[in-house]
N, C-alpha and C positions, 0 to 999 in steps of 0.2 A: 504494500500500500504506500508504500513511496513516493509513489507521481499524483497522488491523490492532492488536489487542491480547489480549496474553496475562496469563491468568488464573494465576496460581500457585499458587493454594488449590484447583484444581480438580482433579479426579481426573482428566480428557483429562489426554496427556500434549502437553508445550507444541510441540513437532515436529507431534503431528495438527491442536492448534490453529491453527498457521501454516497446517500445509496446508488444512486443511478452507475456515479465513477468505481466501485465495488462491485454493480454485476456487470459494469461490461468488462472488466480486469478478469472476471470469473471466466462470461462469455468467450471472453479474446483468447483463453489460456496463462496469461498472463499468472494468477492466479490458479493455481493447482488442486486439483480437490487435494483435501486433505490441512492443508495449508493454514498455520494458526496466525487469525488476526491479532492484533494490539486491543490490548484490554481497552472498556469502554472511558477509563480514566487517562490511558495513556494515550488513547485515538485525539482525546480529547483536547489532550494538552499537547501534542506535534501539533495539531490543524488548527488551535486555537479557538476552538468551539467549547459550546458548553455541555456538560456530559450528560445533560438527557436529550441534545441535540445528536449526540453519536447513539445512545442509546435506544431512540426513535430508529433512527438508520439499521442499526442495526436487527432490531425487532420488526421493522419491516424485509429486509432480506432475511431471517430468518423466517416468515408468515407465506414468503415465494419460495422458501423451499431453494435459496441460493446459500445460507452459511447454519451455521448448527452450534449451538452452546451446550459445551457440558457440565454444565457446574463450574465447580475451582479449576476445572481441566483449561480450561477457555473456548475461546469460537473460533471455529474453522470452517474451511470451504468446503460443503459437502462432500460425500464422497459412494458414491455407491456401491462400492465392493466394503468399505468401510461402514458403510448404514445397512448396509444388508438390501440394497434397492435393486440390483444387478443378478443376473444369471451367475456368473463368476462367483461372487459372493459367497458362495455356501461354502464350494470348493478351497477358495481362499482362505476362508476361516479354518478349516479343519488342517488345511496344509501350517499354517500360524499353529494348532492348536496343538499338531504333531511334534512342529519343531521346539514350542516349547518344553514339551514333556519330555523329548528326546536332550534337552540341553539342561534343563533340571536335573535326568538321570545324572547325565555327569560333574554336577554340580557348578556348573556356571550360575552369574546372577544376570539379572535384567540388563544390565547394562555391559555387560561381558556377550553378552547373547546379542542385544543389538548391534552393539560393533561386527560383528560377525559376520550379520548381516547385511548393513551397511559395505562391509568389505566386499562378500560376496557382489554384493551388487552393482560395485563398482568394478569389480573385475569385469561381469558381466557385460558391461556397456563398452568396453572398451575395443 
């Protein structure tokens, strides 16, 4: 959300501004599902808005089903193998649900286990 900037002189009100600049960022790919936004305090204070103005924004892209809050986890860009919305999804979970038990066996911890992955994954692409 970086390039996110709000116009003050402009008749939009700055709440649609965020949101509109947030689902085309989604739309464009720009913005990845998955992807954790800036808390509704910190949106607030980079853009210089007031935090029920980001809060609107963001309750409104959360109501179109473009970002998802989890509690203290925070809000991210949907994700449909990650919501469960996707064909994939099922599979994905249980392949996740393997690799953790298979990495528990051998006593890894969360953060040992992601790296891991991360690494894999990076090799993958390469």
């Amino acid at each position: 959300m970086d390039r996110i900037t709000i116009d003050a002189a402009s008749a939009v009100p700055p709440f649609e501004q965020l949101r509109a600049q947030v689902a085309a960022q989604v739309a464009a790919g720009d913005l990845e599902p998955g992807s954790r936004l800036g808390t509704v305090r910190q949106t607030a204070a980079d853009l210089g808005l007031a935090v029920n103005t980001v809060a609107r924004a963001y309750r409104e892209l959360e109501a179109d089903g473009v970002i998802v809050t989890q509690g203290r986890k925070g809000t991210f860009v949907r994700s449909g193998v990650v919501d469960g919305r996707t064909d994939t999804a099922t599979a994905a979970r249980a392949a996740a649900t393997d690799y953790v038990t298979a990495v528990r066996r051998l006593g890894l911890n969360a953060d040992e286990a992601l790296r891991l992955v991360e690494r894999a994954w990076s090799d993958a692409t390469r």
